[in-house]
Residue frames relative to the residue before (quaternion, step in Angstrom):
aa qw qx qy qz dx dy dz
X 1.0000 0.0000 0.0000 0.0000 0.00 0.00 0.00
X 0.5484 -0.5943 0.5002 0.3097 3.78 -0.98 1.01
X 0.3409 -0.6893 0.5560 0.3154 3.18 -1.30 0.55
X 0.6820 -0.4387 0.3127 0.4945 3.43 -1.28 0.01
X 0.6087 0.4771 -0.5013 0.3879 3.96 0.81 -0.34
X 0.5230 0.6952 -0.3884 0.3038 3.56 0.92 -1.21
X 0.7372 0.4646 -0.2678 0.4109 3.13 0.91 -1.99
X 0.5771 0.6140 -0.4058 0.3538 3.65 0.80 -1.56
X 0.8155 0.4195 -0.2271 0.3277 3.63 0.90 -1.06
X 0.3293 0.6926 -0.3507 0.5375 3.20 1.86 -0.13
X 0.7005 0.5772 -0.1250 0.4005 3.26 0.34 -1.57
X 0.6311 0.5017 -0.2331 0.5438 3.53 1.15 -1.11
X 0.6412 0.5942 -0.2411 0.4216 3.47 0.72 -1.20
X 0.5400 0.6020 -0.2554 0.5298 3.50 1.34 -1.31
X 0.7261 0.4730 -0.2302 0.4427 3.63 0.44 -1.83
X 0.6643 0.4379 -0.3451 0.4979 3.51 0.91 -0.66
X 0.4837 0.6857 -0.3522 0.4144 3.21 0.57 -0.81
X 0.8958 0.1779 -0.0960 0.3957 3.52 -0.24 -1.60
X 0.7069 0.4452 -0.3689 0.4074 3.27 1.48 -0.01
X 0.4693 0.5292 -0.5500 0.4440 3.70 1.54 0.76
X 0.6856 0.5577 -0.2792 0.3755 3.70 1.06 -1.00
X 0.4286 -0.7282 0.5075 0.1686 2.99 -1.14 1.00
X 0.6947 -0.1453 -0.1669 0.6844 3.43 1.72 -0.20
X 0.1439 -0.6671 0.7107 0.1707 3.10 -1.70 0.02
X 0.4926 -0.6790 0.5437 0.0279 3.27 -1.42 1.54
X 0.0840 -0.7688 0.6083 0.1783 3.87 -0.10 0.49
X 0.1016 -0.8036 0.5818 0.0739 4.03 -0.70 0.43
X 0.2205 -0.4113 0.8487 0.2487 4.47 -1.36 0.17
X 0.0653 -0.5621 0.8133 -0.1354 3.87 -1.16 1.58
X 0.4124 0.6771 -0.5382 0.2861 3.61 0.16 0.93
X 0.7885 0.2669 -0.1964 0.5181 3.38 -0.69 0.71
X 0.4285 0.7963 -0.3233 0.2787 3.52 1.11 0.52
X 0.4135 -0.6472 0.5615 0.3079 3.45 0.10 0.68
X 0.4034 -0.5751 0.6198 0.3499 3.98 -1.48 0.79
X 0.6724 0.4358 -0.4451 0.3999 4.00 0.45 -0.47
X 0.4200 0.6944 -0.3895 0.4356 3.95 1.37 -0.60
X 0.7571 0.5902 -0.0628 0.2730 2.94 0.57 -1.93
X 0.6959 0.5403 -0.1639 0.4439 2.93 1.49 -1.57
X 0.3903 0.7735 -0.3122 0.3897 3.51 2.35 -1.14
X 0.8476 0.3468 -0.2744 0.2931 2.53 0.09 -2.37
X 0.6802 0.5551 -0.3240 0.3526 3.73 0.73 -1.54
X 0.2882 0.5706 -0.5653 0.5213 4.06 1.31 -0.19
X 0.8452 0.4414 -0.2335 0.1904 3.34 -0.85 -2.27
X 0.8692 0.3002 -0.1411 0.3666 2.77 0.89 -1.13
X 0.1537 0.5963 -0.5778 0.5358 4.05 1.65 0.58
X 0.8395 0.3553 -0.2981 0.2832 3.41 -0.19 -1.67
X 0.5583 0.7100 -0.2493 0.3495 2.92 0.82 -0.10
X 0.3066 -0.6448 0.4967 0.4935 3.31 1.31 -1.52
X 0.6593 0.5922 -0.3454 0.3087 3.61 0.67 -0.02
X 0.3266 -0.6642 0.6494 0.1746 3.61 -0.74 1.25
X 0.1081 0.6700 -0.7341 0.0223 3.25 -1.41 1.39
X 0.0868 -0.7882 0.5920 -0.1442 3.10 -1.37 1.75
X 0.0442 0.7484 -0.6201 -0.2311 3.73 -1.02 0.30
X 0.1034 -0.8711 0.4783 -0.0403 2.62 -1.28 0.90
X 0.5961 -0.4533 0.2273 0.6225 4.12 -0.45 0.44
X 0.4190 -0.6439 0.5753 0.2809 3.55 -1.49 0.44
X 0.4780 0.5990 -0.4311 0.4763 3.54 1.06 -0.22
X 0.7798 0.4664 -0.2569 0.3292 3.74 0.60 -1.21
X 0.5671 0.4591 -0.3718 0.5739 3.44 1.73 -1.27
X 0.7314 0.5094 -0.4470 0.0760 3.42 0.15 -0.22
X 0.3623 0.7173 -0.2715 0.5296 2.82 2.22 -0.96
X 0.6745 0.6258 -0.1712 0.3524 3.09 0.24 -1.23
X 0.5020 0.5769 -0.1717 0.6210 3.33 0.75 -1.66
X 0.8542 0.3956 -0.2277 0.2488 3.30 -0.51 -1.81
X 0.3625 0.7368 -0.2739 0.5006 3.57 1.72 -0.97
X 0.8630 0.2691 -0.0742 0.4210 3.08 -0.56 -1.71
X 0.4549 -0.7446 0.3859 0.2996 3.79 1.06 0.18
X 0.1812 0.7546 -0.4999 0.3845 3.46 1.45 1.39
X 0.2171 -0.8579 0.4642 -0.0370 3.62 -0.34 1.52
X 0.9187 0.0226 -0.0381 0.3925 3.49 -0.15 0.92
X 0.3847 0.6664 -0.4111 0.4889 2.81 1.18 1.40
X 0.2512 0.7288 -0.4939 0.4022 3.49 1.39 0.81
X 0.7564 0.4836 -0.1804 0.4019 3.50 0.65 -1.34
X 0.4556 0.6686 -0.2016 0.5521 3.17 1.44 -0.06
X 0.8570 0.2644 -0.2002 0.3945 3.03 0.16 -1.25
X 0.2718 0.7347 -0.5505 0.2885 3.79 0.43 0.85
X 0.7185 0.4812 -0.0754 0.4964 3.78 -1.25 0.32
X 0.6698 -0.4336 0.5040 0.3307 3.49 -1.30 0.04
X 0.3993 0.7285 -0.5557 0.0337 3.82 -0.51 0.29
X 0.4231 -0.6109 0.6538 0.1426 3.32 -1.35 0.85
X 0.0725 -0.7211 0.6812 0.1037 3.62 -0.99 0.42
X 0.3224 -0.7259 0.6075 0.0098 3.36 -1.58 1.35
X 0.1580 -0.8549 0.4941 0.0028 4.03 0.24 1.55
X 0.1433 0.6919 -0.6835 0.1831 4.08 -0.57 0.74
X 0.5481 -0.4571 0.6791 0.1719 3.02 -1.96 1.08
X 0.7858 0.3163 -0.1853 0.4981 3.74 0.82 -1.32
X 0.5160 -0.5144 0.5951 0.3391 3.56 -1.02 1.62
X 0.9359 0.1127 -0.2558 0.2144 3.11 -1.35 -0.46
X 0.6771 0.5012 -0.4967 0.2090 3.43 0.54 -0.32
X 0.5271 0.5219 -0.5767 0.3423 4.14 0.60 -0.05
X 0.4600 0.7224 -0.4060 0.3190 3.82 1.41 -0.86
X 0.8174 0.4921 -0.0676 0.2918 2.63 0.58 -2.24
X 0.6866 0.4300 -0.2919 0.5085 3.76 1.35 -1.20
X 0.6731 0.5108 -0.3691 0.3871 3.66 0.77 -0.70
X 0.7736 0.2688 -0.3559 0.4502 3.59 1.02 -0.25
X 0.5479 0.4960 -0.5669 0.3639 3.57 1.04 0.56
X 0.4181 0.7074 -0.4164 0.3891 3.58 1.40 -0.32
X 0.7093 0.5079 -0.1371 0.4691 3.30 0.75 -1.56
X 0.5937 0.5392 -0.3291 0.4985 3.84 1.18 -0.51
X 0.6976 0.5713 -0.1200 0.4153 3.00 0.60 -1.82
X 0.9403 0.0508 -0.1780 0.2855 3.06 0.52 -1.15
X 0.7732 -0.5232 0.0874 0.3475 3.05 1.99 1.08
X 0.5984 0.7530 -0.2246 0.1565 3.07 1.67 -0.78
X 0.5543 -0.5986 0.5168 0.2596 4.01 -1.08 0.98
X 0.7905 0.2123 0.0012 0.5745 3.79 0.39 -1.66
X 0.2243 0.6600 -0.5293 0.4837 3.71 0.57 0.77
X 0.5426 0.6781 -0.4955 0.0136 3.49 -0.20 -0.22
X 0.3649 -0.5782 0.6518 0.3283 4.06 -1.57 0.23
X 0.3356 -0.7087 0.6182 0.0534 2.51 -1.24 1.49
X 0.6754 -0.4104 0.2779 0.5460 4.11 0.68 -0.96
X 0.4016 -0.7360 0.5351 0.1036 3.18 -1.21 0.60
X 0.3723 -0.7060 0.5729 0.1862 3.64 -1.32 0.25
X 0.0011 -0.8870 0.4594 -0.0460 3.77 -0.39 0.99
X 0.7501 -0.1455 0.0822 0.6399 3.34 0.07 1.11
X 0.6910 -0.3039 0.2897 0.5885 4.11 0.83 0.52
X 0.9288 0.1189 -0.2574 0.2385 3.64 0.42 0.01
X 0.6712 -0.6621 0.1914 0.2731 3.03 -1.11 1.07
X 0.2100 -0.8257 0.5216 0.0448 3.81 -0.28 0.77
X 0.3368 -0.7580 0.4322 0.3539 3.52 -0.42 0.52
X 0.7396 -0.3412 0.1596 0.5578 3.36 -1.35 -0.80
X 0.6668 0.5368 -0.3343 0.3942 3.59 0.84 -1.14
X 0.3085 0.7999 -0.2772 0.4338 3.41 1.52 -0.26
X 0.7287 0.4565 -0.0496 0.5081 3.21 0.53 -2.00
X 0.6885 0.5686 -0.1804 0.4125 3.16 0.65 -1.68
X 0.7028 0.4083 -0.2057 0.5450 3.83 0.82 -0.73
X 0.3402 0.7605 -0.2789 0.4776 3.66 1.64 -0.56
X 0.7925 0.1185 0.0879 0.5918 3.35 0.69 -1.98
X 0.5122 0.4497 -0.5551 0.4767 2.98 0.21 1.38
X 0.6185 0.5494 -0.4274 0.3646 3.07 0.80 -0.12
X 0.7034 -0.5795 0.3062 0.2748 3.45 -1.25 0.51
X 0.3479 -0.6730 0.3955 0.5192 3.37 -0.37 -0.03
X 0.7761 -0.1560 0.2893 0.5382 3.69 -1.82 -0.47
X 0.8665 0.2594 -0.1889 0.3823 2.97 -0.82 -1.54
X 0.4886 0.5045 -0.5295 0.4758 3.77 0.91 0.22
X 0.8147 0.4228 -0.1695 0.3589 3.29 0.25 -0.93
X 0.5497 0.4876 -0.3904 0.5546 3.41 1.42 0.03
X 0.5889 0.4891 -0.4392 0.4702 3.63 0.90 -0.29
X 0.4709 0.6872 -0.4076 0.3740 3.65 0.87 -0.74
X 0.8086 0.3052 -0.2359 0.4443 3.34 0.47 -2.11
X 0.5321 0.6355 -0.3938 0.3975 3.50 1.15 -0.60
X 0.7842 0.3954 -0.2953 0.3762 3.17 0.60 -0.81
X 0.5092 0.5493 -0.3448 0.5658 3.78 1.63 -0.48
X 0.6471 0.4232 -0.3686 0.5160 3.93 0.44 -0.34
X 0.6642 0.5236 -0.3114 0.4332 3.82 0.74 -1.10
X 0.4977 0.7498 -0.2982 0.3180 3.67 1.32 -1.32
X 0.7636 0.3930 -0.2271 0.4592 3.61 0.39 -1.63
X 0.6845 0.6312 -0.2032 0.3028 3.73 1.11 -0.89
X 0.6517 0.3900 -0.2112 0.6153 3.12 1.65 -1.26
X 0.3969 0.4121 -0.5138 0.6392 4.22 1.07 0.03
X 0.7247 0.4036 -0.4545 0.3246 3.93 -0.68 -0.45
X 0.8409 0.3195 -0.2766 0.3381 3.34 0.69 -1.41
X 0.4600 0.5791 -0.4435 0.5064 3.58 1.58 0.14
X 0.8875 0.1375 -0.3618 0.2502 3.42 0.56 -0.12
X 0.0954 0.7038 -0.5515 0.4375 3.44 1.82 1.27
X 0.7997 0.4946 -0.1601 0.3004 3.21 0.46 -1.61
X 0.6318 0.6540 -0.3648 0.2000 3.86 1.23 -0.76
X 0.5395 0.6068 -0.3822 0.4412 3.12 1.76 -0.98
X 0.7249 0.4031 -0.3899 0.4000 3.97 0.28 -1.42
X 0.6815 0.5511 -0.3381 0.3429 3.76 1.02 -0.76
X 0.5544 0.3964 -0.3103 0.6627 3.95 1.32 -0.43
X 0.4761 0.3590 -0.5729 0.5623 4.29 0.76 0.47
X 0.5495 0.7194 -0.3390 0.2561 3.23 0.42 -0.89
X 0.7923 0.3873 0.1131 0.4577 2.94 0.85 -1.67
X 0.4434 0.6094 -0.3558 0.5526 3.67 1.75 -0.32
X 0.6943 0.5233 -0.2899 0.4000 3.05 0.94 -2.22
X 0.6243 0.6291 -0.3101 0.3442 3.77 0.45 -1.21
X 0.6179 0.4466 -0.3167 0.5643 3.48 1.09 -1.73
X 0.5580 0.5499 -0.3892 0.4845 4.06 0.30 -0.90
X 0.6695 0.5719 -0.2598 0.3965 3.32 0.16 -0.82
X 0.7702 0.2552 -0.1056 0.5749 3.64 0.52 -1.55
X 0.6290 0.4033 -0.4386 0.4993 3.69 0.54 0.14
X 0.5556 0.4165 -0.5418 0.4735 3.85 0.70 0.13
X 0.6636 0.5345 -0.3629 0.3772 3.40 0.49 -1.55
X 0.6857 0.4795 -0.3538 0.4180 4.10 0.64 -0.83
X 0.5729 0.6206 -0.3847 0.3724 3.64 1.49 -0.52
């Protein structure tokens, strides 16, 4: 059994932990196959995400430290926590895992966002969201919108000259 320094330093590690991550994903890793397991912690490395389980006594302490509110209820059960500098991606790989690979006892449990706690549906709406560079085309494409409506309708007047000139054109040539 750890001594109380061990833990205190555990604990630290935790405090550091949630205060580099921009989120953390809480998961029930129960019922996981060890080859699952081995999947998820692949996907997510590649990712940039630190997935760890650790005592619920310590994240809470921890939690409680760093002035993380309401993550007690949470911490029940077996849970595995998923760290990332990048909101959405622990959201995003843990529930395509859970699609993909079908699972019943898989479940998100809640997540940390910028210091607060989000539930599951929370998470779930998290990863749905698009990525960046999806969403920069969006605004790009709302800013681009008002400009390409202007220059189509700079253009209608020279384009119907356009088209007089042409009619002019085939009514000499038929003379």
């Amino acid at each position: 059994m750890p001594n109380i320094e061990e833990k205190s330093q555990v604990v630290s590690e935790i405090k550091e932990k949630f205060q580099q991550a921009s989120s953390v994903v809480l998961a029930d890793y129960r019922g996981l196959t060890v080859a699952q397991v081995t999947q998820l912690r692949t996907q997510l490395r590649q990712a940039g995400v630190e997935y760890k389980v650790l005592k619920n006594t310590l994240v809470r302490r921890a939690a409680d430290e760093i002035g993380v509110e309401g993550l007690e209820s949470y911490l029940k059960g077996p849970t595995a926590l998923a760290f990332s500098a990048d909101p959405v991606a622990p959201a995003k790989i843990l529930m395509e895992f859970v699609k993909v690979n079908k699972l019943k006892t898989f479940k998100i449990k809640a997540g940390v966002l910028e210091g607060k706690v989000i539930g599951a549906e929370g998470v779930k709406a998290l990863a749905e969201l698009p990525s960046r560079e999806v969403l920069l085309a969006m605004v790009l494409r709302g800013m681009q919108a008002p400009l390409a409506g202007m220059a189509n309708v700079l253009q209608g007047p020279i384009r119907k000259m356009g088209y007089a000139l042409e009619e002019v054109r085939k009514l000499k040539a038929a003379q």
